[in-house]
N, C-alpha and C positions, 0 to 999 in steps of 0.2 A: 504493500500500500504506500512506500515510499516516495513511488514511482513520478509518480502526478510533483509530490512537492519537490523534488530534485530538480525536475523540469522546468517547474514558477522558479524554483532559483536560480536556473540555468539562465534562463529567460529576463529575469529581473538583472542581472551583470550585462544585460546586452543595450539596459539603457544608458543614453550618452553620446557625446562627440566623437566620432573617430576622424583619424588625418594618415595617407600615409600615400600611396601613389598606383595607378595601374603599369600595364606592361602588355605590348600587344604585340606582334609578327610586326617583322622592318623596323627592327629598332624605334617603336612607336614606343612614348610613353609620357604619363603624366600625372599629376598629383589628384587627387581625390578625396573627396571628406564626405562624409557620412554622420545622419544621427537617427536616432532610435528613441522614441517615445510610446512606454503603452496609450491605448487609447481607450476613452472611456465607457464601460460595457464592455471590454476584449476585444481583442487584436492588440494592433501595432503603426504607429506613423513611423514615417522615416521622409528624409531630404537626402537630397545629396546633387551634388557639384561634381566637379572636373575641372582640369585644365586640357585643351587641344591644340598646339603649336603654339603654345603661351599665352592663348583666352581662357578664360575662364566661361564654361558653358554651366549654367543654370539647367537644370531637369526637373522634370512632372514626374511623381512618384504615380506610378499605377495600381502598383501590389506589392504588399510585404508579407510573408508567412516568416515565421519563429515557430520551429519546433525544438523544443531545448536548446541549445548550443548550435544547429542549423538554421541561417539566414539564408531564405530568399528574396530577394528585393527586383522589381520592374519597371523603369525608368523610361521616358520619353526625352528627346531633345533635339537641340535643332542648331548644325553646325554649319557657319557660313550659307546660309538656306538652304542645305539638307539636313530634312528630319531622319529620324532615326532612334530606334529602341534598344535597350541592355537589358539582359540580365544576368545578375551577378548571384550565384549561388556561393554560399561560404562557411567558415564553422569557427566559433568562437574558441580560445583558448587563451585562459589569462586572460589580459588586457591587450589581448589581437583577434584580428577578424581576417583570415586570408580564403581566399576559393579563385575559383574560375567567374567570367564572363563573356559572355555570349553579345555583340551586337547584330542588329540589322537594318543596314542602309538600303535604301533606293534601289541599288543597282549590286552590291554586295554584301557578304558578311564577313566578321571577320571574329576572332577571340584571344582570350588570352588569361591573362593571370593579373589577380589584387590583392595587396594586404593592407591593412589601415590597422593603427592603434590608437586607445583610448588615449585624447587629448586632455589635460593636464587642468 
């Protein structure tokens, strides 16, 4: 019966700022922050930013699932006037969040790898 409350605590560490950077194919890469708020009734909010050739893109959260220590989050954004969607699957540990992401543009997609840690 433990089961449930490991989880709400797993879950409850997952609120907060993070900062730390993505990593894509071609030497692409860029800084990225995140945050995580429960929301009230259950679930979960989250934001999150980027930087793209040194702008900084703003994103529309879509979807966030937390299952314990597992984040999924689903973002919209729109670089240089292409839009385009991420999603960044990832897993808590400590005071870091690292996984994969998935984007899809217009005309391609592409992935890669994220880690972010709780901001101070």
């Amino acid at each position: 019966e433990s089961k449930p409350a490991v989880a709400a605590a797993a879950s409850a560490s997952l609120e907060g700022k993070f900062a730390g950077e993505w990593k894509g194919g071609e030497e692409s890469s860029g800084a990225l922050r995140l945050s995580f708020k429960p929301k009230d009734g259950g679930g979960w909010a989250a934001e999150a930013a980027f930087t793209f050739d040194g702008t900084e893109i703003p994103a529309r959260t879509k979807s966030v699932t937390v299952e314990g220590t597992k984040v999924q989050l689903t973002f919209e954004w729109n670089v240089q006037g292409t839009s385009g969607q991420s999603r960044l699957t990832g897993e808590l540990k400590g005071d870091t969040i690292e996984g994969k992401y998935d984007s899809n543009v217009a005309e391609a997609a592409s992935s890669g790898s994220w880690k972010v840690k709780r901001a101070s």
